[in-house]
C-alpha positions in Angstrom: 3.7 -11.1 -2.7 1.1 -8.9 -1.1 2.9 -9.5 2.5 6.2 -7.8 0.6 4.7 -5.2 -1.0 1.5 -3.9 1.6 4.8 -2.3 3.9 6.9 -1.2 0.9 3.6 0.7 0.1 2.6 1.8 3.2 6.1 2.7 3.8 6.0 4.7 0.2 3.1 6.6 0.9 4.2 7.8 4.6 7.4 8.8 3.1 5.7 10.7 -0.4 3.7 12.0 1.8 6.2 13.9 4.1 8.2 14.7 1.3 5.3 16.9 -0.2 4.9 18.3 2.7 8.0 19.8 2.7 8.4 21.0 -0.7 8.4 24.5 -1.4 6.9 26.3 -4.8 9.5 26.3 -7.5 11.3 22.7 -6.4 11.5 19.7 -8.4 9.1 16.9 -8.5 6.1 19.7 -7.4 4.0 19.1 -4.9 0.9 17.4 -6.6 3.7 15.1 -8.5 4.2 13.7 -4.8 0.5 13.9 -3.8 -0.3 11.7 -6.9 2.4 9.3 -6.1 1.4 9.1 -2.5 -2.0 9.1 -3.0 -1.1 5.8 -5.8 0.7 3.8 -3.0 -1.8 4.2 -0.6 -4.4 2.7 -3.0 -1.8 0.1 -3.8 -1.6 -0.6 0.0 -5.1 -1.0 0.3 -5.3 -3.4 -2.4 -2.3 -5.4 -1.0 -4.2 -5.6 2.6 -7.3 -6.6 0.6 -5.6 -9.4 -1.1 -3.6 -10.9 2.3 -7.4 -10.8 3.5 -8.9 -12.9 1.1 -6.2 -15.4 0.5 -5.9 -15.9 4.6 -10.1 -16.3 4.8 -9.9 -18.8 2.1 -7.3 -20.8 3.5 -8.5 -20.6 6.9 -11.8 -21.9 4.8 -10.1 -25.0 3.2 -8.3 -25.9 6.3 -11.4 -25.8 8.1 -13.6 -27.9 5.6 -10.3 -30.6 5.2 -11.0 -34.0 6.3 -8.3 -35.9 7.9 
């Protein structure tokens, strides 16, 4: 799941990100709605990458250990 979802939230944050950048005082969502949500899917991100990384060392661990 973590290979799905680390570009959907890298993807979500880039795009958050741009969009509260361009909004203006007075619009709707403000801008610090759009900071928090961008600042949320990058922390998601980073959880996703650390997940693929410890699900690909331990297989690369039990594949190595294996005994034909």
């Amino acid at each position: 799941m973590s290979a799905v979802f680390l570009p959907l939230f890298l993807a979500g944050a880039a795009y958050f990100g741009v969009w509260a950048a361009d909004t203006a005082s007075g619009d709707s969502p403000g801008r610090g709605t759009l900071v928090v949500v961008a600042v949320v899917c990058g922390a998601l991100a980073l959880l996703a990458a650390a997940d693929l990384l410890v699900v690909n060392r331990r297989l690369r661990d039990e594949r190595g250990s294996a005994s034909p």
